[in-house]
VOPAGU-2260 file (C-alpha; in pm, 1 decimal, decimal comma):
REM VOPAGU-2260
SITE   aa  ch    i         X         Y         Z
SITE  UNK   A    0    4856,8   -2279,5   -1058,2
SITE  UNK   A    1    5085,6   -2176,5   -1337,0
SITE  UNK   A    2    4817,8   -2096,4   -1562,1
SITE  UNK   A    3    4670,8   -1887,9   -1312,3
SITE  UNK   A    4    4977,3   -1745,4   -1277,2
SITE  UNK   A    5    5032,5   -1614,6   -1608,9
SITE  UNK   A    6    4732,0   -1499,7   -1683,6
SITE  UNK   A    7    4746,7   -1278,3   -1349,8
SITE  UNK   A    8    5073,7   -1151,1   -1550,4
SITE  UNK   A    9    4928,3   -1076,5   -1834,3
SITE  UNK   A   10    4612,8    -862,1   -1650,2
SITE  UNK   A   11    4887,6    -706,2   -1412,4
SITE  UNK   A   12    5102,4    -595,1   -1777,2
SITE  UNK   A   13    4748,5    -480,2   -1938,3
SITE  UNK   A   14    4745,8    -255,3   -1628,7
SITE  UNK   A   15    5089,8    -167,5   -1638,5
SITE  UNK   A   16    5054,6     -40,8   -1974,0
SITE  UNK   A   17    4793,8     147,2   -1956,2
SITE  UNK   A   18    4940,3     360,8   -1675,0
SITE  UNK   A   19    5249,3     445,8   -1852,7
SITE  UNK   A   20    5005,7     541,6   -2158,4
SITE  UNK   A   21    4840,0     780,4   -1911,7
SITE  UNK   A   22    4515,8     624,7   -1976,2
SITE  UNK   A   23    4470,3     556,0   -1574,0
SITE  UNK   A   24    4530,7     761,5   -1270,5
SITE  UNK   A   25    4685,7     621,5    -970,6
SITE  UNK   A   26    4543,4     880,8    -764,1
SITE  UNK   A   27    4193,6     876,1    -912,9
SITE  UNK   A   28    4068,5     527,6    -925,2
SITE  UNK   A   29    3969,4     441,6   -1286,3
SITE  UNK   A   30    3935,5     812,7   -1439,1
SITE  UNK   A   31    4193,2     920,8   -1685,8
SITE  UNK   A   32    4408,6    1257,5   -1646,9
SITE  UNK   A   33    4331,1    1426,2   -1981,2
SITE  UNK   A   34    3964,1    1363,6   -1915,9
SITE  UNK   A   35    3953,7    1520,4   -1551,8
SITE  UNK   A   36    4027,8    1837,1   -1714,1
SITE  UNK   A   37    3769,7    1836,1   -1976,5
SITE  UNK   A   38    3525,2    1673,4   -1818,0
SITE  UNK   A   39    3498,2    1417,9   -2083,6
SITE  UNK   A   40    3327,9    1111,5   -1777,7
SITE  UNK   A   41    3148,7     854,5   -2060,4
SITE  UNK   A   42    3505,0     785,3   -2214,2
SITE  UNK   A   43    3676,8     799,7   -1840,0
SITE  UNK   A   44    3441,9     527,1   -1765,3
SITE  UNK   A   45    3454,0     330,2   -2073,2
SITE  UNK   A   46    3805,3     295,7   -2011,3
SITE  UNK   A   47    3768,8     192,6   -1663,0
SITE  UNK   A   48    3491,8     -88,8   -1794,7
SITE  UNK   A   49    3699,3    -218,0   -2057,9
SITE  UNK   A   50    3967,5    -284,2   -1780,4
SITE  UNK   A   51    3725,6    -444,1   -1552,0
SITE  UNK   A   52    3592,4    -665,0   -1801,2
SITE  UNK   A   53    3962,6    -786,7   -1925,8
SITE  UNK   A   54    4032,8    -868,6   -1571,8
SITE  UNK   A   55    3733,2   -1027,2   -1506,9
SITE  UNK   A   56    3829,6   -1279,3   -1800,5
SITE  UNK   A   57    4150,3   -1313,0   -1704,4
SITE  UNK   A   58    4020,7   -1437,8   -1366,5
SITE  UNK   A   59    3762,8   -1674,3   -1476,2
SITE  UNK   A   60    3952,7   -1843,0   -1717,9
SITE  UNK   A   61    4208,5   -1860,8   -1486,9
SITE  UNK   A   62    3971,5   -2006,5   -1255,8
SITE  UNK   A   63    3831,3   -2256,7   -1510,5
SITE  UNK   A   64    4168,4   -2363,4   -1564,4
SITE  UNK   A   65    4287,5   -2431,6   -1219,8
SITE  UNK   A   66    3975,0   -2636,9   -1138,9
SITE  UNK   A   67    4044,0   -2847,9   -1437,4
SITE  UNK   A   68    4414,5   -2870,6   -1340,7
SITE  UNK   A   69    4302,9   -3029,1    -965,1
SITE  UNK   A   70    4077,6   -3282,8   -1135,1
SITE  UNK   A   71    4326,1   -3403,9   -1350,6
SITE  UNK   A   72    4609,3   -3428,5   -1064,7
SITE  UNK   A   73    4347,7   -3630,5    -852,2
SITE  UNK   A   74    4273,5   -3851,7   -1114,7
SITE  UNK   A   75    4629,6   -3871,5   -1171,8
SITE  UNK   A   76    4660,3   -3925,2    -771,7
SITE  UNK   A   77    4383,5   -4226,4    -822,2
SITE  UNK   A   78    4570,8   -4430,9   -1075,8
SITE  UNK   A   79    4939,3   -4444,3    -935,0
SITE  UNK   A   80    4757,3   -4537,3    -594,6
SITE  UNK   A   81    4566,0   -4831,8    -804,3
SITE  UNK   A   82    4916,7   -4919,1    -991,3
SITE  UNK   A   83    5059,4   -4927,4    -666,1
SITE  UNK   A   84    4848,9   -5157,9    -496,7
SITE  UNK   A   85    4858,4   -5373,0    -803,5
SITE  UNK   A   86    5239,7   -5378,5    -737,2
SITE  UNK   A   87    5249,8   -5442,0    -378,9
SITE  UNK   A   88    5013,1   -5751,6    -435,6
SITE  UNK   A   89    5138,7   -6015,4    -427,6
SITE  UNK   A   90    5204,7   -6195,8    -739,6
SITE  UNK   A   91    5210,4   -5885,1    -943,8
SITE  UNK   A   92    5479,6   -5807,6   -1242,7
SITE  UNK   A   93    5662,3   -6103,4   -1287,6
SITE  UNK   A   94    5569,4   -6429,6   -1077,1
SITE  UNK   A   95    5698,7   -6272,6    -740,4
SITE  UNK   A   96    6077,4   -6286,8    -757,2
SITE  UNK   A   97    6142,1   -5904,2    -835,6
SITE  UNK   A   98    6269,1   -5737,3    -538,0
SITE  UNK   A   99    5983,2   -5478,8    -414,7
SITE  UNK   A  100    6158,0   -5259,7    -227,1
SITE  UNK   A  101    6100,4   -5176,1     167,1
SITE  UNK   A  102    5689,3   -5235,7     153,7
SITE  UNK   A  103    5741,8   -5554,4     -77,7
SITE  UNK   A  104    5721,8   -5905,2      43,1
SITE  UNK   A  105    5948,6   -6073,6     215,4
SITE  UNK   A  106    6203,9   -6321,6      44,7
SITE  UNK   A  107    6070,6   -6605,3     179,1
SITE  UNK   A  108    5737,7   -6483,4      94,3
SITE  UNK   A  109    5820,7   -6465,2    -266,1
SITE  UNK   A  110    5998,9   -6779,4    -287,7
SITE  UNK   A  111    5600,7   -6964,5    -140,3
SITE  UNK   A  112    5460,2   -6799,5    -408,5
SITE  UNK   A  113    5682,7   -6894,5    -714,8
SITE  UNK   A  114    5651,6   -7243,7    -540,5
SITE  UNK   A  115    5270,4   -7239,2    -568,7
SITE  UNK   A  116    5298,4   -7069,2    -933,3
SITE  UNK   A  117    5580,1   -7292,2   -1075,1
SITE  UNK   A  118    5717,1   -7554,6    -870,4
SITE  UNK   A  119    6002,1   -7610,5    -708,6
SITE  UNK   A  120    6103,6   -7755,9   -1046,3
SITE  UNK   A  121    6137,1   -7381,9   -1215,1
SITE  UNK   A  122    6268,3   -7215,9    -900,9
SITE  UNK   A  123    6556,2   -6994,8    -901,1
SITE  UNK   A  124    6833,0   -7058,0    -680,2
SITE  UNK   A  125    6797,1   -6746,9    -470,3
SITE  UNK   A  126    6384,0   -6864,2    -453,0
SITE  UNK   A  127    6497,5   -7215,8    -328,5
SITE  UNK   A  128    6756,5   -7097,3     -82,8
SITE  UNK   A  129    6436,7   -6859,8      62,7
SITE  UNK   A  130    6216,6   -7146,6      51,9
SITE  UNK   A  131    6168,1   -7271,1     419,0
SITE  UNK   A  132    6125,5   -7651,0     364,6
SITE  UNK   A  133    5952,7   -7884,0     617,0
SITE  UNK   A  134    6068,1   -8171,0     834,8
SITE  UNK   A  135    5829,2   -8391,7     747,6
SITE  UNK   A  136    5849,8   -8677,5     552,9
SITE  UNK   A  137    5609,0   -8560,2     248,0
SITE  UNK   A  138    5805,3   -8328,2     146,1
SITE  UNK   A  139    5591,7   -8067,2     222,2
SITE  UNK   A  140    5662,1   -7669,2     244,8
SITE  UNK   A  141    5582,3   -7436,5     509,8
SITE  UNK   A  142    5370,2   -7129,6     475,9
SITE  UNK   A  143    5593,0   -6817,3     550,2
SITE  UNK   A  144    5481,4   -6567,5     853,3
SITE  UNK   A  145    5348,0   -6325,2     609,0
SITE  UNK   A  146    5107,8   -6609,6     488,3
SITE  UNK   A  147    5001,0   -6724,2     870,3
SITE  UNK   A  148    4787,2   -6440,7     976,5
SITE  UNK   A  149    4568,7   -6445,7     683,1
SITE  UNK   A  150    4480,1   -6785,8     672,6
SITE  UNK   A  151    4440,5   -6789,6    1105,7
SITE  UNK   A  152    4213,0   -6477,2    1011,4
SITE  UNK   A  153    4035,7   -6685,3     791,8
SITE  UNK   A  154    3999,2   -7022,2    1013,5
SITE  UNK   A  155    3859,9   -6807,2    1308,6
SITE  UNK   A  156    3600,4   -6709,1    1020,8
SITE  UNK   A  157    3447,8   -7085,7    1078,0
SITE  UNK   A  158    3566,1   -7210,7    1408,2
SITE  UNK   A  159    3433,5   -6974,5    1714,5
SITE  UNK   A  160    3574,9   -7170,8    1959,1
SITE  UNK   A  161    3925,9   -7040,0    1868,6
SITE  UNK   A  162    3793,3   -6678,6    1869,7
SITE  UNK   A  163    3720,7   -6685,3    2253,8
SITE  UNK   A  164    3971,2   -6972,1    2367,5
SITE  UNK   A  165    4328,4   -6915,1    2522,5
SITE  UNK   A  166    4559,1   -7007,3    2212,5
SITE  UNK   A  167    4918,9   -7057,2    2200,5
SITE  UNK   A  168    5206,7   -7200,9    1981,6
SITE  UNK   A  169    5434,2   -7500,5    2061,6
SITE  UNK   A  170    5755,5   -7657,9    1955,8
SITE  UNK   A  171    5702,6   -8026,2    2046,6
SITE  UNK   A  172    5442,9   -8324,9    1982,1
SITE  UNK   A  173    5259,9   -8264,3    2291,0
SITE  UNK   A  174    5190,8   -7970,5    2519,1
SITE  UNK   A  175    5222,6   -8016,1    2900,8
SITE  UNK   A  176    5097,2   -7773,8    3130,9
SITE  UNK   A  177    5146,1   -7822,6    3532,1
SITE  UNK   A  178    4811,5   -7816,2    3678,9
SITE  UNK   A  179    4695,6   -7856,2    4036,4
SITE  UNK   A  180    4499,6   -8131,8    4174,7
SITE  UNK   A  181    4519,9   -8051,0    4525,9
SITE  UNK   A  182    4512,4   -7709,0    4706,2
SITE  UNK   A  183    4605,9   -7585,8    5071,4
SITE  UNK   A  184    4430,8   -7634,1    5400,2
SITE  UNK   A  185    4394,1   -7374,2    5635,2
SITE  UNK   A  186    4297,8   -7424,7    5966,4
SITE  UNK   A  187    4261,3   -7133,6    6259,1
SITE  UNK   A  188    4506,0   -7204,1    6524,6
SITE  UNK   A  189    4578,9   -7101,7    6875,3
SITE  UNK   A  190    4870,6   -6883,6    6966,1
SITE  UNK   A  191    5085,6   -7161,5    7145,1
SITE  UNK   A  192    4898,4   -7464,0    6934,0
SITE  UNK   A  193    5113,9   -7658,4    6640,7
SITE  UNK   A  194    5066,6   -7539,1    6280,1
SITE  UNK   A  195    4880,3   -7819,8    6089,3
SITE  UNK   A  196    5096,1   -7892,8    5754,3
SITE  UNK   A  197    4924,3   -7791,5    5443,7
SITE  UNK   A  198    5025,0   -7942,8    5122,3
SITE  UNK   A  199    4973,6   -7874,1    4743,7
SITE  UNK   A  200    4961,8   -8138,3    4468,3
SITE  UNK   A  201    5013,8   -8084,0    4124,1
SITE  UNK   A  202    5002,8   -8324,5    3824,9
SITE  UNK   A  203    4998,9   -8263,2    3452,6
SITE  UNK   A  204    4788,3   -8167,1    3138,9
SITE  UNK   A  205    4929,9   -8291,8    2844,3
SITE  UNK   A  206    4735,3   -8204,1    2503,2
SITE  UNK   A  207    4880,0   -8427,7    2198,2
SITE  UNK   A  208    4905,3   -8294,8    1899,4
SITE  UNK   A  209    4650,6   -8366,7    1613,6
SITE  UNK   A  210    4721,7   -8348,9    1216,4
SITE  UNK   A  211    4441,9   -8224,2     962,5
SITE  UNK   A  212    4458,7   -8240,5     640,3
SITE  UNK   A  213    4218,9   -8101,5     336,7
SITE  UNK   A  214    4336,9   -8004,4     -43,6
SITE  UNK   A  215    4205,8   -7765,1    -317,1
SITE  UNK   A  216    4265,6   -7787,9    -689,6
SITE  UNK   A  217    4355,1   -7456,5    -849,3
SITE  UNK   A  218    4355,0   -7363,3   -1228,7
SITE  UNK   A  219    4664,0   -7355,6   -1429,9
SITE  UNK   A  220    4515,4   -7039,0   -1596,1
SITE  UNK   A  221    4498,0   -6882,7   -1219,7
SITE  UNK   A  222    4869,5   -7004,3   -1169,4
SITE  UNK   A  223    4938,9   -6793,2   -1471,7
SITE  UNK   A  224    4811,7   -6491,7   -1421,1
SITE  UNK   A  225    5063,4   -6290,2   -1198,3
SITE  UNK   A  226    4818,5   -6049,8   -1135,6
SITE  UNK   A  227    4615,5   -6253,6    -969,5
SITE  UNK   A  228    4643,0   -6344,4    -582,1
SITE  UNK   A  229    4733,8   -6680,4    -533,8
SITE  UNK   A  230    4777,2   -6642,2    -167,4
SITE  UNK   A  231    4451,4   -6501,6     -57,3
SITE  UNK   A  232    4256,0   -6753,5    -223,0
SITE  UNK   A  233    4466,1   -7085,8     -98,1
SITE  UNK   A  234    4461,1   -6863,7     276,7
SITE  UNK   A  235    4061,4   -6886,4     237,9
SITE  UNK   A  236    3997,9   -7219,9      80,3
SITE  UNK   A  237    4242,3   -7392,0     372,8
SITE  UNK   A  238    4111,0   -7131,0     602,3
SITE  UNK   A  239    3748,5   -7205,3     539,9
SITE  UNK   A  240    3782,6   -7593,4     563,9
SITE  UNK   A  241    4035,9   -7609,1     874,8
SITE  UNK   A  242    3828,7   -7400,1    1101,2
SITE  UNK   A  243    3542,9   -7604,5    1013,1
SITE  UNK   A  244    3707,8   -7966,3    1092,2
SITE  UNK   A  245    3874,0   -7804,9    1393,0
SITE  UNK   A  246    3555,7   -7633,4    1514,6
SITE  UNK   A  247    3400,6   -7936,4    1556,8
SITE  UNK   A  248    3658,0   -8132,3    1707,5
SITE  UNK   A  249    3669,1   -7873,1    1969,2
SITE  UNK   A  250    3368,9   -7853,7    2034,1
SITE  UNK   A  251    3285,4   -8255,6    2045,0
SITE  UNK   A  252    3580,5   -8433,3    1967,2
SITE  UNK   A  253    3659,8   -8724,3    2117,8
SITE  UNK   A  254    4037,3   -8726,0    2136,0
SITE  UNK   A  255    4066,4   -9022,2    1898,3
SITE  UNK   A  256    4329,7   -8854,5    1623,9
SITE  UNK   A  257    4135,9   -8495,8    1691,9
SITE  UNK   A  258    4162,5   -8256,1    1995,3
SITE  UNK   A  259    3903,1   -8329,8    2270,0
SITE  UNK   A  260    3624,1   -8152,7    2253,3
SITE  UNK   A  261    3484,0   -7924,9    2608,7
SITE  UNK   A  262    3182,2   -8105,6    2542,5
SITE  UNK   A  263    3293,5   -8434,9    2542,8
SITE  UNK   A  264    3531,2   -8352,6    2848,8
SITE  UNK   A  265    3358,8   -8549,7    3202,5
SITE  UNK   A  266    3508,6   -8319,2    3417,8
SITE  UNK   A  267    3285,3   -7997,9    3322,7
SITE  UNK   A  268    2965,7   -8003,1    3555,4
SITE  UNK   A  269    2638,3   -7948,0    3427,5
SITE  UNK   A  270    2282,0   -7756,1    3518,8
SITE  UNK   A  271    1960,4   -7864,1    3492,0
SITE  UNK   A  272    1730,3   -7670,8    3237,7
SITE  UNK   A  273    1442,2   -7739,9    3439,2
SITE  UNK   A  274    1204,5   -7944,3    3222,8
SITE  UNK   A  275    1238,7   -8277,8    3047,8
SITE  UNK   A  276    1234,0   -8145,9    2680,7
SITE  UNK   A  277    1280,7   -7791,9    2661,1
SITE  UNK   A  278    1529,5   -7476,7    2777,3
SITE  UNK   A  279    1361,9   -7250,6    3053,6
SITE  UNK   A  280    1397,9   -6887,5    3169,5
SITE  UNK   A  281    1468,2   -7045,6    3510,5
SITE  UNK   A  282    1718,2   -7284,4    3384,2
SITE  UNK   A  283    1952,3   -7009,4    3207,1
SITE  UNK   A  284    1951,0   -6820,5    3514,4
SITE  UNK   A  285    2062,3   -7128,4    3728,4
SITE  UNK   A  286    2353,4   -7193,6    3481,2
SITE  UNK   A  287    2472,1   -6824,0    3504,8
SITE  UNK   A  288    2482,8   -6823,8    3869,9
SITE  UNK   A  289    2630,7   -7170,4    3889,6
SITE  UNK   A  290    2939,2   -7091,0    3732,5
SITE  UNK   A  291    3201,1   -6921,8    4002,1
SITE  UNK   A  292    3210,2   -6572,6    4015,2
SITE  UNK   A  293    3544,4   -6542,2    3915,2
SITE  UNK   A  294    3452,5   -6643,1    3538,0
SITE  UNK   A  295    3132,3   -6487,3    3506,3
SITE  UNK   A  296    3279,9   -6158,1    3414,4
SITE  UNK   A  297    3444,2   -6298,0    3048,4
SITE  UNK   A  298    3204,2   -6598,6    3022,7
SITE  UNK   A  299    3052,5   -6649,4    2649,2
SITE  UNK   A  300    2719,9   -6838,9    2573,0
SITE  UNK   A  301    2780,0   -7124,9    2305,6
SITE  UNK   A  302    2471,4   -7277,2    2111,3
SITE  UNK   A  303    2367,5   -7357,9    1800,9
SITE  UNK   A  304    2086,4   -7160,7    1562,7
SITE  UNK   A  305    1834,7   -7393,1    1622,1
SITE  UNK   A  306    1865,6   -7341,2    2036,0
SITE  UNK   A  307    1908,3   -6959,0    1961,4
SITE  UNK   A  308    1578,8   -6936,5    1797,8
SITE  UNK   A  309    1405,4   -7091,6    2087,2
SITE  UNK   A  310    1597,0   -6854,6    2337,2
SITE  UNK   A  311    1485,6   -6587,3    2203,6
SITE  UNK   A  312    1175,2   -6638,8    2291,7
SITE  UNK   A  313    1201,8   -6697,8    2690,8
SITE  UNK   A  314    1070,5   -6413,8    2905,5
SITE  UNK   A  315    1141,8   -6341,8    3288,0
SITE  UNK   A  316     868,2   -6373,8    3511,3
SITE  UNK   A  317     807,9   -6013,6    3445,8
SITE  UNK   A  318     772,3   -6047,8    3116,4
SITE  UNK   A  319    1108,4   -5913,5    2952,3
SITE  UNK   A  320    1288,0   -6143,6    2777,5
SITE  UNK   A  321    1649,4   -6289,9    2861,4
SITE  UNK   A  322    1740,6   -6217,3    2475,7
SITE  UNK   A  323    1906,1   -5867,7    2453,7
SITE  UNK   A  324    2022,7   -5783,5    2083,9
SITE  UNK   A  325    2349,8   -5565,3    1994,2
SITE  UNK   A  326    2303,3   -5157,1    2020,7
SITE  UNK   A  327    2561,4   -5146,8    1741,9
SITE  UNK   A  328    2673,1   -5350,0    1416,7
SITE  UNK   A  329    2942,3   -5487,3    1542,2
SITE  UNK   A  330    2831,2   -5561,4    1905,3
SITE  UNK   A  331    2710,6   -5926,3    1978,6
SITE  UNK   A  332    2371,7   -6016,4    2157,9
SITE  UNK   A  333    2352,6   -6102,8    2479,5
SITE  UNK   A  334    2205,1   -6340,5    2728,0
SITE  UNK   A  335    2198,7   -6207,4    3117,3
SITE  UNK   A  336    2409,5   -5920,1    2994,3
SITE  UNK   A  337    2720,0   -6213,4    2858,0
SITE  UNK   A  338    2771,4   -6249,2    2468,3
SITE  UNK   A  339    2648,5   -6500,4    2257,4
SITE  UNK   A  340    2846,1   -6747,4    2022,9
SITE  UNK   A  341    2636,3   -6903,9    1742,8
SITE  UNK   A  342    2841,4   -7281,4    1778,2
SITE  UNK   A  343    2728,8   -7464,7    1464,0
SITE  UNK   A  344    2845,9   -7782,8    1620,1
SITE  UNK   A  345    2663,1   -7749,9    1978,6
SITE  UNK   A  346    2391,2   -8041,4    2020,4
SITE  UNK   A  347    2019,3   -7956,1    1957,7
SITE  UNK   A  348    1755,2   -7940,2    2230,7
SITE  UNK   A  349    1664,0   -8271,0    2317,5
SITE  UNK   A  350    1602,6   -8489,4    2594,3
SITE  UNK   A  351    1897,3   -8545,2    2821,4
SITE  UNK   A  352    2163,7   -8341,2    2547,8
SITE  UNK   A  353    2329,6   -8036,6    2637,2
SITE  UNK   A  354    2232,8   -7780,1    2437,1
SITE  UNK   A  355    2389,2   -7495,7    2589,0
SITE  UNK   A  356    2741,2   -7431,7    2703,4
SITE  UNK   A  357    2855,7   -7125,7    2913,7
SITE  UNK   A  358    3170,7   -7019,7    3092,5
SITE  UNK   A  359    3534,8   -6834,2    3043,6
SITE  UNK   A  360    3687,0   -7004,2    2727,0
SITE  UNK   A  361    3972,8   -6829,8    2776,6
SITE  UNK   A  362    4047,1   -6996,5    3075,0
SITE  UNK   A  363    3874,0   -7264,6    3073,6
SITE  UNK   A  364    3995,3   -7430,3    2694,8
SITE  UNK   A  365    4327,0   -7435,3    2528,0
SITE  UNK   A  366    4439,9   -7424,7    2196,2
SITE  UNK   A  367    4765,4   -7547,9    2080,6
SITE  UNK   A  368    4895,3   -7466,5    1729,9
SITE  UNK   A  369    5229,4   -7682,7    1596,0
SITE  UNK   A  370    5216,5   -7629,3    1258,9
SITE  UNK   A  371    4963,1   -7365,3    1115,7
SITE  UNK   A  372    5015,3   -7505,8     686,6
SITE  UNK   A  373    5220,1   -7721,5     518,9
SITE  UNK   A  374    5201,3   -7754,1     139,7
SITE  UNK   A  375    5268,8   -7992,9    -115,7
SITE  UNK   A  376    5194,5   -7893,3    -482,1
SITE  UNK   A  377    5073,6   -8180,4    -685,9
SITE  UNK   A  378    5053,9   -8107,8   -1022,3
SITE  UNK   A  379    5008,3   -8436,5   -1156,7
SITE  UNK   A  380    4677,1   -8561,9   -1027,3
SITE  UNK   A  381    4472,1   -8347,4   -1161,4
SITE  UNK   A  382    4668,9   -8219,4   -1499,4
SITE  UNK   A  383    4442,9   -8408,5   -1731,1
SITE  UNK   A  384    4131,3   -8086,7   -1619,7
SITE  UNK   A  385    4399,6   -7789,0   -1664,5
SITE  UNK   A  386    4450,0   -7777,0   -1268,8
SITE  UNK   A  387    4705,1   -7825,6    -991,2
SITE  UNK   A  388    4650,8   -7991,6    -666,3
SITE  UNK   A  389    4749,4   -7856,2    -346,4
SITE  UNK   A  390    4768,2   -8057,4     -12,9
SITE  UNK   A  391    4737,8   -7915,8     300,7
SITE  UNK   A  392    4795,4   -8037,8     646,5
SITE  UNK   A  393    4797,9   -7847,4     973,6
SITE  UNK   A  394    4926,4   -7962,5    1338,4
SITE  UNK   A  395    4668,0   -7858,7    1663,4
SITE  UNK   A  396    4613,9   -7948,8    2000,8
SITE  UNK   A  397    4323,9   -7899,0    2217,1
SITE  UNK   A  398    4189,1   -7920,1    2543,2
SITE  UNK   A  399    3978,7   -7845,9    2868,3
SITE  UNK   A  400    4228,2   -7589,3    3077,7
SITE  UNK   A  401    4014,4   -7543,1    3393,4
SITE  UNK   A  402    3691,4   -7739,3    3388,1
SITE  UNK   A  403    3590,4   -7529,5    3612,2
SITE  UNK   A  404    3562,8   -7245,0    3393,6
SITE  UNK   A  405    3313,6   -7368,7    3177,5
SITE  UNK   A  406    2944,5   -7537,9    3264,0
SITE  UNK   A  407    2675,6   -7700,3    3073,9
SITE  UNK   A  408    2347,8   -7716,7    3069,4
SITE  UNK   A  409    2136,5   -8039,6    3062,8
SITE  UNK   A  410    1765,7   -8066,5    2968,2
SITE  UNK   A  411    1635,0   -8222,8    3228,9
SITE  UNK   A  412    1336,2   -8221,0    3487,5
SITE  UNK   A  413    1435,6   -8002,3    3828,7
SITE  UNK   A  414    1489,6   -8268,4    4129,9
């Protein structure tokens, strides 16, 4: 803008000039005074062209110059936005424990990192004092709030049970939830007759907590490097092999040291598929409807790839087939009009297994975390192949909520 600026001075002072020279008319466009008297037009009108043509110069260099001025300010723009991500990522300029401002980390979210980087060893005071030290009896650290969400992100990745169940936090060992095992009795009574009592009985649901535990080794040379992101690659490794281990368990543990799985849980009901061997049209339908009303609305479909592949493929008696794919990327496919969750873990087809699973998660299974990460930095197991060891353990409970929530389906002949 300033160059176009000054150049729009400089035509506007050619200009200038010229009319205090007499050479143009204010009152008669581009024609000169002496030269309306004599006539004289070629030399009126070279003057006027000569004009033209110096403003037209001025104007497209001024142009050219202005265009190149915006590129370079939005190239400029590009790099201080790529210098400022650099800074705001974690790890960047210095091993973490500069103070970032307002959109930096937060203290104790520095102090995890120069723990991971260095070791508690090489901490600063102020980076120990931010650390937020576990209770347990390794020794272990706990990941700071800014590091949760990232790694949770990343176990959902790998456990779809936890992407569709009811999940919660706790304080304690074990969760206990009131639950009722008995419900009211009406009865229609007569104006003068005695009201029958009705009672309601309640017990408990307690879900103990489980510990898992998994550990990555890490280069030194990563440790190093400031510049690289220390926490989004522990978030994923942990991330990756928690929500695999707990994915499972939820889906067929057997409450020995792991949650119990819905699968493995005798109070969930099951439908037959209608044949000895194989899934039918007929069968699907029969679990749909068998599962209340109430939990039909946000029920989810849980197989594996294997069973998916051979659903697929069942038709109505009409000919269209139960399998409806997503209208958009990020819309899942359906079964009866109810999404579909691809369950590694779910049993094959088989004789007498349950292949199939079907019903509210959200009420009908519970999640339970106690402690989302823990880790303990062991730098001396591994230090003979340049790398650092890091152990980490994480706390969850699981359970059936309300077995009547979820239903399964058996392959089995129809009675």
């Amino acid at each position: 803008m300033r160059h176009l600026t000054n150049t729009r001075s400089s035509a506007m002072t050619a200009v200038g000039a010229a009319l205090a020279l007499g050479q143009i008319d204010p009152r008669c466009g581009w024609e000169t005074r002496e030269e309306q008297g004599t006539g004289n037009d070629t030399m009126a009108s070279g003057g006027a062209d000569e004009i033209r043509a110096a403003l037209d110069e001025f104007t497209g260099a001024a142009t050219q110059r202005l265009d190149g001025t915006e590129a370079g300010v939005t190239e400029l723009r590009t790099r201080m936005d790529a210098i400022e991500r650099a800074l705001r990522r974690p790890g960047a300029g210095g091993g973490g424990t500069e103070q970032r401002g307002n959109n930096g980390p937060a203290p104790e979210t520095r102090a995890f990192e120069a723990f991971v980087r260095r070791g508690r060893e090489q901490m600063t005071a102020e980076e120990t004092r931010s650390l937020r030290v576990s209770d347990d009896t390794n020794g272990g650290v706990l990941a700071p709030a800014e590091f949760i969400p990232e790694l949770q992100r990343n176990v959902v990745l790998f456990s779809p049970v936890r992407a569709v169940a009811n999940v919660r936090g706790i304080g304690a060992g074990t969760a206990i939830l009131p639950k009722r095992t008995g419900g009211m009795t009406a009865t229609w009574t007569g104006d003068t007759e005695d009201r029958q009592e009705t009672t309601v009985s309640f017990g408990a649901a307690e879900y103990p907590v489980a510990e898992i535990t998994a550990y990555v080794d890490v280069p030194n040379a990563l440790l190093e490097d400031s510049a690289f992101d220390i926490n989004a690659l522990l978030a994923f490794e942990f991330g990756e092999e928690f929500g695999a281990k707990e994915g499972g368990a939820f889906v067929i543990g057997n409450g020995v040291k792991k949650p119990m799985g819905f699968m493995n849980d005798k109070a969930i009901l099951t439908t037959r598929s209608g044949h000895a061997s194989q899934i039918t049209a007929d069968g699907l339908i029969d679990l749909f409807y068998a599962l209340p009303s109430p939990y039909r609305a946000n029920a989810v479909w849980h197989m594996n790839s294997t069973t998916t592949a051979a659903v697929r493929k069942l038709k109505t008696a009409t000919g269209e087939y139960l399998w409806s794919d997503g209208f958009k990327a990020d819309t899942p496919p359906t079964i009866l009009g109810r999404p579909v969750c691809e369950c590694p873990d779910m049993p094959s087809i088989a004789a007498g297994a349950c292949p199939i699973a079907f019903g509210d998660f959200m009420q009908g299974y519970r999640i339970f975390d106690r402690v989302p990460l823990s880790l303990l930095r062991d730098p001396f197991t591994v230090a003979h192949k340049g790398m650092t060891r890091f152990h980490g353990r994480r706390r969850v409970a699981g359970g059936v909520g309300k077995a009547e929530a979820i239903r399964k389906l058996v392959i089995q002949a129809a009675e």
